[in-house]
C-alpha positions in Angstrom: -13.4 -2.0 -10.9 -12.0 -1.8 -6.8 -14.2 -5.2 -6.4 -12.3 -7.1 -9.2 -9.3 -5.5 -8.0 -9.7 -6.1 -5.0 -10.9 -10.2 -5.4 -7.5 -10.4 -7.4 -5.7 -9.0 -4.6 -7.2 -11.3 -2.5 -6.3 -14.3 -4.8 -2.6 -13.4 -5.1 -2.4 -12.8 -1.2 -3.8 -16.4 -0.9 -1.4 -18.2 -3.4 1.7 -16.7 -1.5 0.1 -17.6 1.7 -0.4 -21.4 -0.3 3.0 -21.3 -1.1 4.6 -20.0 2.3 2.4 -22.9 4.0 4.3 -25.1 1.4 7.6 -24.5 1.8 7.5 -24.8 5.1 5.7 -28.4 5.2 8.1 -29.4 2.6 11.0 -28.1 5.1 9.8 -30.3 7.5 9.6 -33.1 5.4 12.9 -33.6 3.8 14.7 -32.4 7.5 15.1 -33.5 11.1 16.8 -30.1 11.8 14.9 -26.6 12.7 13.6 -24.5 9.8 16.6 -22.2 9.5 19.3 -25.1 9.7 17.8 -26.8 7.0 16.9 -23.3 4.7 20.0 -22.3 5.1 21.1 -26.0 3.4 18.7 -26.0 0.7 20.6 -22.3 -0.3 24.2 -23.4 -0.2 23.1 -26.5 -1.9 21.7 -24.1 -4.4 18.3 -25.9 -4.9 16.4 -23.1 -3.1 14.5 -22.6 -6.8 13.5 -25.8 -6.8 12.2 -26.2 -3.6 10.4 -23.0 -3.5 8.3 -24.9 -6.8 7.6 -27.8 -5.2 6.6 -25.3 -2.6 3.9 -23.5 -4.9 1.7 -26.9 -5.5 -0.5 -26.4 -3.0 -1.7 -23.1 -5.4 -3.2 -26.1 -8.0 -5.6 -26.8 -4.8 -6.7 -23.2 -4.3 -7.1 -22.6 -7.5 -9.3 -25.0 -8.7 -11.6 -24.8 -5.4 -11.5 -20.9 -6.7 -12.8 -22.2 -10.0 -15.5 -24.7 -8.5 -16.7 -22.1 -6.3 -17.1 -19.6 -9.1 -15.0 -17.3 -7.7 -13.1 -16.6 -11.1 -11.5 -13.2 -10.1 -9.7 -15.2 -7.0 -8.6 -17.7 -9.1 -7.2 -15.2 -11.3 -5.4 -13.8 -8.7 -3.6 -17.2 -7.8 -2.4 -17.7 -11.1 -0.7 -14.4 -10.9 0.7 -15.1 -7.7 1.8 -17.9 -9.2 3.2 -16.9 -11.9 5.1 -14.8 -9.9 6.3 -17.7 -8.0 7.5 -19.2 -11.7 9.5 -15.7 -12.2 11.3 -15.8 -9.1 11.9 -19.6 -9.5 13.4 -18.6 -12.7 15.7 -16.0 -11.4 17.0 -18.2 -7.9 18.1 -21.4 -10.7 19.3 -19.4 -13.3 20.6 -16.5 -12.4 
């Protein structure tokens, strides 16, 4: 039980990481400013939701090198971590 608990872990820790890496490359991209300039855009413009899910795409790469690897526990812990992602997506645009 700790090994599948703690490949899961593992998986989830990745997928944030994934999706950190993400939203700052996709920072980058739509801004000539510095990071915190342009963040503190995105939130007043009120699209922060939406750019922290364009943010999580990367996950779609981990995962399915997780599921070609045979690593199925990982994998399982990205789409947690990514479903968390989802969630708090959910709650920035709507709420």
């Amino acid at each position: 039980m700790g090994f599948i608990r703690k490949e899961i872990g593992i998986g989830v820790l990745i997928s944030l990481l994934a999706t950190t890496c993400g939203f700052f490359i996709y920072l980058q991209y739509i801004s000539e400013s510095d990071l915190t300039t342009t963040f503190e855009q995105i939130r007043q413009a009120g699209v922060l939701g939406t750019a922290l899910a364009l943010a999580a795409i990367p996950n779609l790469l981990v995962f399915f090198t997780f599921l070609k690897k045979k690593q199925d526990y990982r994998a399982r812990g990205v789409l947690i971590g990514t479903i968390f992602i989802a969630l708090l997506t959910f709650i920035l645009k709507f709420i």
